[in-house]
C-alpha positions in Angstrom: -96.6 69.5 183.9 -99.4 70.3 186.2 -102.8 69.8 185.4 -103.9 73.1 187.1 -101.8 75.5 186.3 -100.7 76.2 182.6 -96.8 75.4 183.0 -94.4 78.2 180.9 -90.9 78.4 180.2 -89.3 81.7 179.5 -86.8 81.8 176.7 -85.2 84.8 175.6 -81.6 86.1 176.2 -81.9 89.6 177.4 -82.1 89.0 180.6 -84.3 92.5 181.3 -86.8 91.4 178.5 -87.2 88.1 180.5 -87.5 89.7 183.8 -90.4 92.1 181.4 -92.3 88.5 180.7 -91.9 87.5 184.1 -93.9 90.4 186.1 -96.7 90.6 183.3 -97.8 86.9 183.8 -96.8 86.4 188.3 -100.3 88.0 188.5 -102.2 86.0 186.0 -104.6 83.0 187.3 -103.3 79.5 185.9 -100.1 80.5 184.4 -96.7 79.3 186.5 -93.3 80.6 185.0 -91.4 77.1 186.0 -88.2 78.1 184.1 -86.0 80.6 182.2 -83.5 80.2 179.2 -81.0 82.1 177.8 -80.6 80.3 174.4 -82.3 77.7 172.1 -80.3 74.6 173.1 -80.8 76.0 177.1 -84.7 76.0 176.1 -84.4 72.4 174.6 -82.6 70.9 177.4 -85.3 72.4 180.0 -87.9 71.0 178.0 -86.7 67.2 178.3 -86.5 68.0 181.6 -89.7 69.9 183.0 -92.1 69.2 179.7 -93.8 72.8 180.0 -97.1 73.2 178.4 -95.8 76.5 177.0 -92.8 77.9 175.7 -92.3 81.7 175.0 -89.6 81.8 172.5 -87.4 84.8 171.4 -86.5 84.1 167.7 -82.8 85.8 167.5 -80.4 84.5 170.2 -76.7 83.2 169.9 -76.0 79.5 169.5 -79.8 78.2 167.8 -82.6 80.8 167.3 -86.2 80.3 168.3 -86.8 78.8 165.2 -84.5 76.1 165.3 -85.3 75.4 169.4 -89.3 75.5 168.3 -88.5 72.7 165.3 -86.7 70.5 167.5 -89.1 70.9 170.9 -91.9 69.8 168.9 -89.9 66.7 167.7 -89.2 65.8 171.2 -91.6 67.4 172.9 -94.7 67.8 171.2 -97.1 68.2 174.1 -95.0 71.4 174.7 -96.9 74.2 172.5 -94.7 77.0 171.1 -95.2 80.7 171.2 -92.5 83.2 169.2 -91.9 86.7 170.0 -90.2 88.6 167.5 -89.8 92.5 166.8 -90.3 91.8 163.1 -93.4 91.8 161.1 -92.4 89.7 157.9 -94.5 87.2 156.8 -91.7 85.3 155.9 -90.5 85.1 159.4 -93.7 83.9 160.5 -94.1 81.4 158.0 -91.3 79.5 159.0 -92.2 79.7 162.6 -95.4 78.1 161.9 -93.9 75.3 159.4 -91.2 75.0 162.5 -94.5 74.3 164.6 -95.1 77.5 166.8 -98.6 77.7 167.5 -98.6 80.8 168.2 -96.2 84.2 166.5 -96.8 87.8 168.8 -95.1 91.2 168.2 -92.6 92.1 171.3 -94.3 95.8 171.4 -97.6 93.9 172.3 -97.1 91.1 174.8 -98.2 93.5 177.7 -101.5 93.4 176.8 -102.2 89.7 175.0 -99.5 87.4 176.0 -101.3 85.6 179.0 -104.5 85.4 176.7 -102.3 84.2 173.9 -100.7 81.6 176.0 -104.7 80.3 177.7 -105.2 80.1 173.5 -102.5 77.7 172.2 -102.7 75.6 175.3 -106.4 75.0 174.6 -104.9 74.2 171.2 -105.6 77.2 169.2 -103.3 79.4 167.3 -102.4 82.9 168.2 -100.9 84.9 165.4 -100.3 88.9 165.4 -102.7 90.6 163.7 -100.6 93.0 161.2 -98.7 89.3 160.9 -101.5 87.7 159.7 -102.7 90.4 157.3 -98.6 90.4 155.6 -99.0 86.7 155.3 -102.6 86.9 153.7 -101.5 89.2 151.2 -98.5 87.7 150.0 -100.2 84.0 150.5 -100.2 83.9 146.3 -97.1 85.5 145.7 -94.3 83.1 144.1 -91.8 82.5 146.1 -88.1 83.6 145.6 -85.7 80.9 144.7 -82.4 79.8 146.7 -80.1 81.4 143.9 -82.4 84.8 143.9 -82.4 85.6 148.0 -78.5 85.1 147.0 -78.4 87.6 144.0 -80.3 89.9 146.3 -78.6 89.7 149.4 -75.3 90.8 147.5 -77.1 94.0 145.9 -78.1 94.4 149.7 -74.7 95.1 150.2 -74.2 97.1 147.9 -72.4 94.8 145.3 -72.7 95.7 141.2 -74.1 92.8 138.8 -70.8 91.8 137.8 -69.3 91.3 141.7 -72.5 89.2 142.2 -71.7 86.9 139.0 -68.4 86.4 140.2 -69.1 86.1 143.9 -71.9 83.1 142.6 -70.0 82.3 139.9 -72.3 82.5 137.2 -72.5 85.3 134.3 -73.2 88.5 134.9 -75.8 88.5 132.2 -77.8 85.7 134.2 -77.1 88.1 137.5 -78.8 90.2 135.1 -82.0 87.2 134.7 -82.4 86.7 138.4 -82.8 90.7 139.5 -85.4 90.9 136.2 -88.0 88.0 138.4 -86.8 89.4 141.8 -88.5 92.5 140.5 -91.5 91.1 138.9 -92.2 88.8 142.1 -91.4 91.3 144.7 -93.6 93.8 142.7 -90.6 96.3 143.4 -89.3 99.2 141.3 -86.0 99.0 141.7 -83.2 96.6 143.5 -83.1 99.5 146.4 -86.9 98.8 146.7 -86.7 95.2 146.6 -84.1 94.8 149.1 -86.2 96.9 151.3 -89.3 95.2 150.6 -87.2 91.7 151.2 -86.0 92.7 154.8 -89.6 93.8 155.8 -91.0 90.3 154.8 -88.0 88.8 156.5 -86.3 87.0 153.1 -83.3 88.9 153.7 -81.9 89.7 157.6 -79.0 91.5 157.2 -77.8 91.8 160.7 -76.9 88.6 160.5 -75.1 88.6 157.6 -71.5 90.6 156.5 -70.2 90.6 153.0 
């Protein structure tokens, strides 16, 4: 918007946590707050209409996460650069913020101290990615990937539900249940199903606060 002043919108909807982001950056030469959003489809619609130069985006809110907001901002507006905030670690998470188009992926517990530096960053078109974030995503960079049908199989033992449940919740044999949890194991490098459910909702495969079974 303004060729002096880095232009940010504020997008998270706690309004206490946005009120947090507001007094760290008021004080911080070049950086002007120009809006606030509660959602991700109240972050898109202020972005057609002010074209900010940076977005801070929460990645859990009601209606379209950050995720969703940061894919289609950068579709329409792809001058606007894209920071995530997140309370999650998982490499998983940030990997799909990044292939959503954020530039930038910062732990909540840290923006005190680096969010006006990480904001000066992505607008000079640099990246700006946590570092315990970036150290998950380097050491799983090689591992294989889950399939669709296995983050199924696995969210169902999440809840607690046997082998035979899964089959017939999937509808496929409980001996091929059986197949799946056997490569969950071997990919997740896990001991058990308890330890690769809990290895899955570190990385962020599995959320299950957003899920009920």
């Amino acid at each position: 918007m303004s060729t002096n002043l880095i232009s940010v919108l504020v997008v998270d909807d706690h309004p206490l946590f946005r009120q947090g982001l507001t007094s760290i950056l008021e004080g911080e030469e070049g950086i002007s707050i120009v809006a606030e959003a509660n959602t991700g489809r109240e972050a898109l619609a202020r972005c057609h209409l002010l074209k900010p130069d940076v977005v801070i985006m929460d990645i859990q809110m009601p209606e379209m996460n950050g995720i969703e907001a940061t894919a289609l901002i950068r579709r329409d507006c792809p001058a606007t650069r894209v920071i995530v905030l997140t309370t999650f670690e998982g490499d998983v998470h940030a990997m799909r913020a990044i292939k959503a188009g954020a530039a930038g992926y910062m732990l909540k517990s840290k923006v005190s101290e680096d969010l006006a530096n990480a904001i000066r960053t992505v607008h000079g078109g640099g990246r700006c990615i946590a570092p315990l974030v970036a150290v998950a995503m380097a050491d799983h960079m090689h591992a294989d990937a889950l399939s669709q049908r296995e983050v199924q199989v696995l969210e169902l033992a999440a809840f607690g539900k046997t082998n035979k449940l899964i089959g017939i919740q999937l509808g496929i044999s409980e001996s091929t249940v059986k197949v799946h949890m056997k490569s969950i194991l071997a990919k997740m490098d896990a001991n058990d199903r308890t330890h690769a459910v809990m290895l899955a909702v570190e990385r962020g495969i599995i959320d299950l606060r957003q899920r009920s079974r």
